[in-house]
C-alpha positions as a Python dict, from the first residue, in 0.01 Angstrom:
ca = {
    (1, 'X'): (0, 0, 0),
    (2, 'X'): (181, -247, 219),
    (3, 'X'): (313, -100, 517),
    (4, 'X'): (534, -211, 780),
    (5, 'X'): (362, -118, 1044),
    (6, 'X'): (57, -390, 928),
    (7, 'X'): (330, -670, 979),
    (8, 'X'): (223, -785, 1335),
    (9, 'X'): (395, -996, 1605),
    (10, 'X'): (717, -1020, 1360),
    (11, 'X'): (958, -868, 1544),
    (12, 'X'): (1277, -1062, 1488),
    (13, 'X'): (1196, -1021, 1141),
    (14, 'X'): (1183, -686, 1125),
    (15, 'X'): (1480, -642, 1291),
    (16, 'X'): (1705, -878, 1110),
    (17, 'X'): (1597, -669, 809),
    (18, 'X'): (1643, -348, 976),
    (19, 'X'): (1979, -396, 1077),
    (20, 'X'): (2054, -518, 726),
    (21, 'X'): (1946, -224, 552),
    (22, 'X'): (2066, 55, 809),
    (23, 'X'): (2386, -56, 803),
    (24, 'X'): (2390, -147, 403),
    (25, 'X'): (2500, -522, 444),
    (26, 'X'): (2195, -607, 279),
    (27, 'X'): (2217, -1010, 152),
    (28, 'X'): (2113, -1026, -218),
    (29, 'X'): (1838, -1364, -169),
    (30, 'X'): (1665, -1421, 161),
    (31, 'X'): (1470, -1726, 243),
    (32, 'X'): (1166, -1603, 466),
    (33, 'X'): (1042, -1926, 618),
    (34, 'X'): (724, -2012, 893),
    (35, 'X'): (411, -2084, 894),
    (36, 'X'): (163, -2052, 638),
    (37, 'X'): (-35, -1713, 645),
    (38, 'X'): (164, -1508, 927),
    (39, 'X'): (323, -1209, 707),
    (40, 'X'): (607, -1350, 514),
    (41, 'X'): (423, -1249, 120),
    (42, 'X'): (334, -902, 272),
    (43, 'X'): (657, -817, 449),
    (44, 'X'): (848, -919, 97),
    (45, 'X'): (613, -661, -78),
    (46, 'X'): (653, -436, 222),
    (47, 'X'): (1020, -444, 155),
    (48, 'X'): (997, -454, -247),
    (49, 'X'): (828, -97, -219),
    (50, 'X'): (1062, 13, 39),
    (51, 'X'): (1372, -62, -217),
    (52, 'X'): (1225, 51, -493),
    (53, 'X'): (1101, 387, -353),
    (54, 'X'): (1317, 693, -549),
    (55, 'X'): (1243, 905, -252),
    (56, 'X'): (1332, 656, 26),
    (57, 'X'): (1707, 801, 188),
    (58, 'X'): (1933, 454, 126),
    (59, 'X'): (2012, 291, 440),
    (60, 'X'): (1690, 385, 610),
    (61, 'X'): (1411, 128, 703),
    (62, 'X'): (1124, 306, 634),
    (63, 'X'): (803, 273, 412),
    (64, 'X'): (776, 386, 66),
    (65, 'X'): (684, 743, 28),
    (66, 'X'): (343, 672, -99),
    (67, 'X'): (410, 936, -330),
    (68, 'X'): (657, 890, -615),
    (69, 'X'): (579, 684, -918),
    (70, 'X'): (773, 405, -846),
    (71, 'X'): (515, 361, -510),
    (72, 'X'): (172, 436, -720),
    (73, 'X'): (335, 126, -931),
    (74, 'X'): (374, -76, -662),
    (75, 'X'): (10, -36, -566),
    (76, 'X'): (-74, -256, -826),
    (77, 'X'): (231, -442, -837),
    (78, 'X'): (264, -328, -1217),
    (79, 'X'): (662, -216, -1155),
    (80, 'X'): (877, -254, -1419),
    (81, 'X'): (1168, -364, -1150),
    (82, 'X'): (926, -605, -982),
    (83, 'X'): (931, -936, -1102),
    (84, 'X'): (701, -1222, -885),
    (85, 'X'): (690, -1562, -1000),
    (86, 'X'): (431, -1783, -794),
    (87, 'X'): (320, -2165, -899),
    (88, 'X'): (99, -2224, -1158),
    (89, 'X'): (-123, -2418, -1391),
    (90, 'X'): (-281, -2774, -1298),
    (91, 'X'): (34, -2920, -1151),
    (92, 'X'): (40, -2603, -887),
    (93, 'X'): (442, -2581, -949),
    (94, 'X'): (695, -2368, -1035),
    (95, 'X'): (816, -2436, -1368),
    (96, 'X'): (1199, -2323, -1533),
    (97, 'X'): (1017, -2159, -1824),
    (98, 'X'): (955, -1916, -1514),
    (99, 'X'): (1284, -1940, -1367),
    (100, 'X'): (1428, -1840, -1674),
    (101, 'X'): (1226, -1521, -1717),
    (102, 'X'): (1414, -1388, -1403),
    (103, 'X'): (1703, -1428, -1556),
    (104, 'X'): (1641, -1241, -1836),
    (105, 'X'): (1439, -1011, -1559),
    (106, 'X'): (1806, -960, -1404),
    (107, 'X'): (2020, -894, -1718),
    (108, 'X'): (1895, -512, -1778),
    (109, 'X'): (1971, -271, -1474),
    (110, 'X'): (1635, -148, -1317),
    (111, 'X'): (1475, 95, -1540),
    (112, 'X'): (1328, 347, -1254),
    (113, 'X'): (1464, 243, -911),
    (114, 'X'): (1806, 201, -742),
    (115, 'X'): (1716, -207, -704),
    (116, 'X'): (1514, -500, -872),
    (117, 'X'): (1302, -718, -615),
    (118, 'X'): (1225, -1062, -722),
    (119, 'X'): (935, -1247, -487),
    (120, 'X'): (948, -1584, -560),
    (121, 'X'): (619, -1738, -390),
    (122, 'X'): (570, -2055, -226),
    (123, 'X'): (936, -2124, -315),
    (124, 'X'): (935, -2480, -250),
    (125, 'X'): (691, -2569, -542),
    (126, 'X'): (985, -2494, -780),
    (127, 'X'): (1066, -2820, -956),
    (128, 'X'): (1375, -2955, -958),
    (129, 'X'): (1466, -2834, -1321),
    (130, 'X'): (1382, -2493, -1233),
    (131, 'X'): (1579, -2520, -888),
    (132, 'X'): (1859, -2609, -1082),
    (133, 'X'): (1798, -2308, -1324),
    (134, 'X'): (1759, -2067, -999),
    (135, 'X'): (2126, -2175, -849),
    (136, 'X'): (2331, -1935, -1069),
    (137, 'X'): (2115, -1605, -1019),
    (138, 'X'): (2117, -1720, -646),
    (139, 'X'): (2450, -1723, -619),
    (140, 'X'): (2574, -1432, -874),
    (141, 'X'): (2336, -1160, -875),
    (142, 'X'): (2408, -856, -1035),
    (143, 'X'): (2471, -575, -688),
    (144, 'X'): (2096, -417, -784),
    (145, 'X'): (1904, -747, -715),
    (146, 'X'): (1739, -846, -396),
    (147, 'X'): (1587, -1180, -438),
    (148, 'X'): (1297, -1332, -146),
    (149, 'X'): (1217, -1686, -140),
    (150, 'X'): (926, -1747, 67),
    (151, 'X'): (813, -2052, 181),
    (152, 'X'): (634, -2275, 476),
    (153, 'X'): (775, -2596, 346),
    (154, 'X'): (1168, -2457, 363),
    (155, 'X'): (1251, -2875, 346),
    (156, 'X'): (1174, -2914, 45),
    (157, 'X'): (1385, -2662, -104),
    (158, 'X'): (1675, -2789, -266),
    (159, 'X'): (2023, -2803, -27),
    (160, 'X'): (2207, -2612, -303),
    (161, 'X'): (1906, -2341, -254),
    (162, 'X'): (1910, -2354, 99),
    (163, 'X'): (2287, -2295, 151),
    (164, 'X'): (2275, -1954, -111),
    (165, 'X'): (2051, -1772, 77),
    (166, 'X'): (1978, -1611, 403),
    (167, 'X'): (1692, -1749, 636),
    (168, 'X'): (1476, -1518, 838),
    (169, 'X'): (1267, -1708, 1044),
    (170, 'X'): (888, -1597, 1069),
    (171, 'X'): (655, -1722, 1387),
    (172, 'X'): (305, -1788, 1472),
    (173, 'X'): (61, -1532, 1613),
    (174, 'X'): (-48, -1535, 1954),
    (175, 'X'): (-402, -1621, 2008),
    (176, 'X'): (-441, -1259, 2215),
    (177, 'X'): (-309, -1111, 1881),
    (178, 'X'): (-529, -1281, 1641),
    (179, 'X'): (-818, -1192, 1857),
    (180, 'X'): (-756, -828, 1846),
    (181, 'X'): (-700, -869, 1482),
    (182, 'X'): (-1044, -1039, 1425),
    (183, 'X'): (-1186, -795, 1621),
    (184, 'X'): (-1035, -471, 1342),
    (185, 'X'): (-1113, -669, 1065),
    (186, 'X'): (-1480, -880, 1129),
    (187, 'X'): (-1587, -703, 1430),
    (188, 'X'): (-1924, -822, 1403),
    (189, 'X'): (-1825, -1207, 1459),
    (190, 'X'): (-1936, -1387, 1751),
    (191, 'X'): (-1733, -1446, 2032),
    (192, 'X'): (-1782, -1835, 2016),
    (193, 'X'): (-1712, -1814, 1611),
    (194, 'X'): (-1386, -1644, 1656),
    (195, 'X'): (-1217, -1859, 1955),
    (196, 'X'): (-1285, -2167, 1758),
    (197, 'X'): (-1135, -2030, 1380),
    (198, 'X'): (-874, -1912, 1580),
    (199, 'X'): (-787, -2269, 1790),
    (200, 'X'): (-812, -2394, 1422),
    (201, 'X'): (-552, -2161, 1265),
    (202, 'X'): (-270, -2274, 1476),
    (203, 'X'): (-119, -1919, 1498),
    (204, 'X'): (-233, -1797, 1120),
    (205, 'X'): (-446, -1417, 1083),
    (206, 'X'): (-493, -1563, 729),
    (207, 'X'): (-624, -1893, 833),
    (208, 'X'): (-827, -1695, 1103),
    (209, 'X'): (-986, -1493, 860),
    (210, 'X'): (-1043, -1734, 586),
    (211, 'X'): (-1205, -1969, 869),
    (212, 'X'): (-1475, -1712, 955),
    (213, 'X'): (-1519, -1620, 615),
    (214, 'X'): (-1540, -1856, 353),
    (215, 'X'): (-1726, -2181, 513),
    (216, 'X'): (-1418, -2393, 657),
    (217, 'X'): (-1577, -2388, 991),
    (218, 'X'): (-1907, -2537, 820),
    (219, 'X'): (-1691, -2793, 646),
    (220, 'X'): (-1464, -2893, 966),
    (221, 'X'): (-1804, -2995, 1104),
    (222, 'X'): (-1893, -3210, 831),
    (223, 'X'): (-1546, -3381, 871),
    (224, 'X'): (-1647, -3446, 1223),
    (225, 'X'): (-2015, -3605, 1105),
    (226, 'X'): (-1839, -3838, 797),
    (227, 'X'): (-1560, -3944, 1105),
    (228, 'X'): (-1870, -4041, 1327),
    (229, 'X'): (-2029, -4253, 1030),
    (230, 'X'): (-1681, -4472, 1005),
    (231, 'X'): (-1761, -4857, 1088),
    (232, 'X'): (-1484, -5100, 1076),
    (233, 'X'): (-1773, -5375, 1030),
    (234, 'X'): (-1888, -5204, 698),
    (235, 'X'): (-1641, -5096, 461),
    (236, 'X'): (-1876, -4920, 247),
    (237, 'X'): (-1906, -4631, 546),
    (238, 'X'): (-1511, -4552, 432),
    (239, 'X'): (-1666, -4504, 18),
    (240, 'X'): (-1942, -4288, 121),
    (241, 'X'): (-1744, -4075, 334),
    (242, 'X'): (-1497, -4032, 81),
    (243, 'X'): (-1751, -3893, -136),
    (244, 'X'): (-1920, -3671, 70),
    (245, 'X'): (-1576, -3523, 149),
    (246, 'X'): (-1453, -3479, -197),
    (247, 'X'): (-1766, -3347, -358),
    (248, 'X'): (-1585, -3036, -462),
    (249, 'X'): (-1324, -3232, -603),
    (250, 'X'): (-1103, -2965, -574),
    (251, 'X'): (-728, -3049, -413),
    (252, 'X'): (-728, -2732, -130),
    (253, 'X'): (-1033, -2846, -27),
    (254, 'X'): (-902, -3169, 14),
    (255, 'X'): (-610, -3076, 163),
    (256, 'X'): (-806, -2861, 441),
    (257, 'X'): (-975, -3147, 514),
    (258, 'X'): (-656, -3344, 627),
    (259, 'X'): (-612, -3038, 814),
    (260, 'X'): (-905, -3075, 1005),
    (261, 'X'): (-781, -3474, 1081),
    (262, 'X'): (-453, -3306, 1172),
    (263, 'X'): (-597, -3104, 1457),
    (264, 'X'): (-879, -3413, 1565),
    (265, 'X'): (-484, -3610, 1637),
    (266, 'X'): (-359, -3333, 1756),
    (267, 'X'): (-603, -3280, 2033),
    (268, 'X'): (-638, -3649, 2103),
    (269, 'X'): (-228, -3641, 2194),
    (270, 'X'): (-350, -3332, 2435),
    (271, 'X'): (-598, -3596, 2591),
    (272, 'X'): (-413, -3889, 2611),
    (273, 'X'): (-105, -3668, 2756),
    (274, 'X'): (-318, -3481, 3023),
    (275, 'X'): (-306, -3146, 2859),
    (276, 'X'): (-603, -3105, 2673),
    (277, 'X'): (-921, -3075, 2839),
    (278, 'X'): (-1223, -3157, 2666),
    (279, 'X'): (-1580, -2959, 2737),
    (280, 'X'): (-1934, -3098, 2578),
    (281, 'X'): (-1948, -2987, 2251),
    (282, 'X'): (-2012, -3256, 1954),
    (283, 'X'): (-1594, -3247, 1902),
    (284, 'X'): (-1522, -3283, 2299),
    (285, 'X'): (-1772, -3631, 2290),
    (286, 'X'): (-1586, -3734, 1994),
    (287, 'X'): (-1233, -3719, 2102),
    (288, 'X'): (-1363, -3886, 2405),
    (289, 'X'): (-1505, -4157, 2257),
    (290, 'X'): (-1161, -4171, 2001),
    (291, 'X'): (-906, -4171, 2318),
    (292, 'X'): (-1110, -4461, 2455),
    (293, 'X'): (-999, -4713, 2234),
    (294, 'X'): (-684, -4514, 2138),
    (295, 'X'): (-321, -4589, 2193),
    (296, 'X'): (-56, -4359, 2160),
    (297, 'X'): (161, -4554, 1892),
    (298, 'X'): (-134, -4569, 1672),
    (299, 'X'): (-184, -4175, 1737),
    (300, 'X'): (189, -4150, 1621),
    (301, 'X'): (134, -4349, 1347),
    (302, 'X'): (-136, -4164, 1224),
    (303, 'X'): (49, -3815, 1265),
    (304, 'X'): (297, -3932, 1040),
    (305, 'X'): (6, -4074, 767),
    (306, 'X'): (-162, -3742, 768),
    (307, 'X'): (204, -3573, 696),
    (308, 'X'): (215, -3809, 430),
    (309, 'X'): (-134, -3721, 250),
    (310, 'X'): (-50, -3389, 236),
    (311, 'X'): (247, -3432, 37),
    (312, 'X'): (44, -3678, -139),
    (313, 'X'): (-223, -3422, -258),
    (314, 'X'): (22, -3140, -292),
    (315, 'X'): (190, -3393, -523),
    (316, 'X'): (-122, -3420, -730),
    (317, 'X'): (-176, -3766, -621),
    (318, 'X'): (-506, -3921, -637),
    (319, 'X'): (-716, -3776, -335),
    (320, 'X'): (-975, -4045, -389),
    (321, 'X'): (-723, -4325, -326),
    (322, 'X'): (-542, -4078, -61),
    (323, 'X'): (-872, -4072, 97),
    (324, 'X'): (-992, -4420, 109),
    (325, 'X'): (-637, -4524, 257),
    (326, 'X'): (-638, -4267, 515),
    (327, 'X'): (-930, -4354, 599),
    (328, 'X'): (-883, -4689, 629),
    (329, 'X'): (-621, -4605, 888),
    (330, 'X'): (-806, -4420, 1099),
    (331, 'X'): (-1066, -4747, 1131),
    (332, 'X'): (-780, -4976, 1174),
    (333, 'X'): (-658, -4739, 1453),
    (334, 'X'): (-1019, -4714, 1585),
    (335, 'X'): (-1349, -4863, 1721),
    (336, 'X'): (-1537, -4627, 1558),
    (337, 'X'): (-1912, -4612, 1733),
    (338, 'X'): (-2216, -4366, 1668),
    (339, 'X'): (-2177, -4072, 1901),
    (340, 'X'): (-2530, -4001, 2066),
}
């Protein structure tokens, strides 16, 4: 069962919520916003089996009992006053055929607790039709319904969506923290292993973990080989890289791979700013050999490029044309040479 005492390094958070409930002035939608991967899905379900706990004392923040139906339910999120609506299908949206079920979700009281709880994941995939079709729950809820946008992309949430609910702003982990949280959950992962999923993860446990476990290291160093094999004499270079990095053809692969360019810029502002210190592994000699022939507006440049390929493949845009532009830019912006 989610508990709240799992949600770590949250807490403002926790607080804004705790003051809300304590002194019953809960809002009826919040908007939990941050990073991807740093609590905000787990402290909604934390707080959807909180509220729908029938032994829970209102106005107390405390876990679910643990104990009553209503928390076995929750267990396996099969609760008849739990509705969560997350994207789907091949576009990865939001659609309003799904919008609209919470409206009909909203129109019966709850059948076995004092509240419904409505999670509505990765909020800002909602197109605009079903944004639309959100607005009037949003803003006239029956008194029972707590409603929880989450979201790390709270920009592209409509204004109208924006201004109806209640932000509660969600931070990054500190690298101490994630390392003690490696350390409970893979304790048998070398020290080297963790320190570099963890640099990589930009403040995420989620990220951290998914790093170390399911090949993204492996893959971040094959991003670093196809960058070494660019050659702005021989266009080809650009093709086969592009298909060595899209084998999988699959868009969150693609998409971690821009994250991996993302952090190669981001480190090569650290060096040409004086903050970043590079040692002697295969990624230090590369960002050397990059800030040699770099220049700053060109770094810029490409910060913004990357921002837009992400949208781009998020979009469902074509990640083989994404790909061979961005790419392209990074030649342009480069004398790319064969790192020995």
């Amino acid at each position: 069962m989610k508990t709240l005492a799992n949600i770590q390094g949250q807490d403002a958070a926790l607080q804004h919520l705790k003051n809300a409930i304590e002194s019953d002035r809960m809002h009826h939608g919040y908007i939990f916003k941050g990073p991807e991967g740093v609590g905000k899905r787990h402290f909604a379900l934390t707080l959807a089996t909180m509220l729908l706990c029938v032994k829970r004392p209102e106005r107390t923040f405390i876990d679910g009992c643990n104990q009553c139906p209503s928390c076995h339910k929750m267990k396996t999120l099969q609760h008849p006053d739990l509705l969560i609506v997350e994207p789907s299908g091949a576009s990865n949206t939001i659609k309003i055929n799904e919008i609209r079920e919470i409206s009909k979700f909203v129109r019966n009281h709850p059948f076995e607790s004092p509240h419904q709880v409505i999670i509505i994941d990765d909020a800002h995939t909602m197109t605009k039709e079903a944004s639309n079709a959100l607005l009037k729950t949003l803003e006239e809820p029956p008194h029972w319904v707590r409603m929880f946008l989450v979201s790390h992309r709270v920009n592209r949430l409509l204004d109208t969506i924006r201004s109806r609910g209640q932000f509660v702003q969600f931070k990054k982990l500190r690298n101490a923290r994630l390392s003690e949280l490696v350390d409970e959950s893979l304790p048998q992962v070398d020290l080297a292993t963790k320190k570099l999923a963890i640099e990589l993860a930009e403040g995420s446990i989620s990220r951290t973990l998914s790093f170390i476990n399911e090949g993204v290291l492996e893959r971040r160093q094959l991003t670093l080989e196809m960058i070494e094999t660019l050659d702005a004499n021989h266009p080809k270079t650009i093709n086969d890289a592009v298909s060595v990095l899209l084998k999988s053809k699959d868009r969150a692969h693609a998409s971690e791979i821009v994250d991996h360019l993302q952090l190669i810029i981001r480190d090569l502002v650290g060096v040409l700013s004086g903050t970043r210190i590079l040692d002697d592994s295969r990624r230090g000699l590369l960002l050397k050999k990059l800030a040699e022939s770099a220049r700053l507006n060109d770094i810029l440049k490409l910060r913004i490029q990357l921002s837009e390929a992400k949208n781009m493949i998020s979009r469902n845009g074509n990640t083989t044309l994404v790909f061979e532009w961005l790419l392209s830019e990074f030649v342009d912006s480069f004398t790319f040479k064969k790192v020995s």
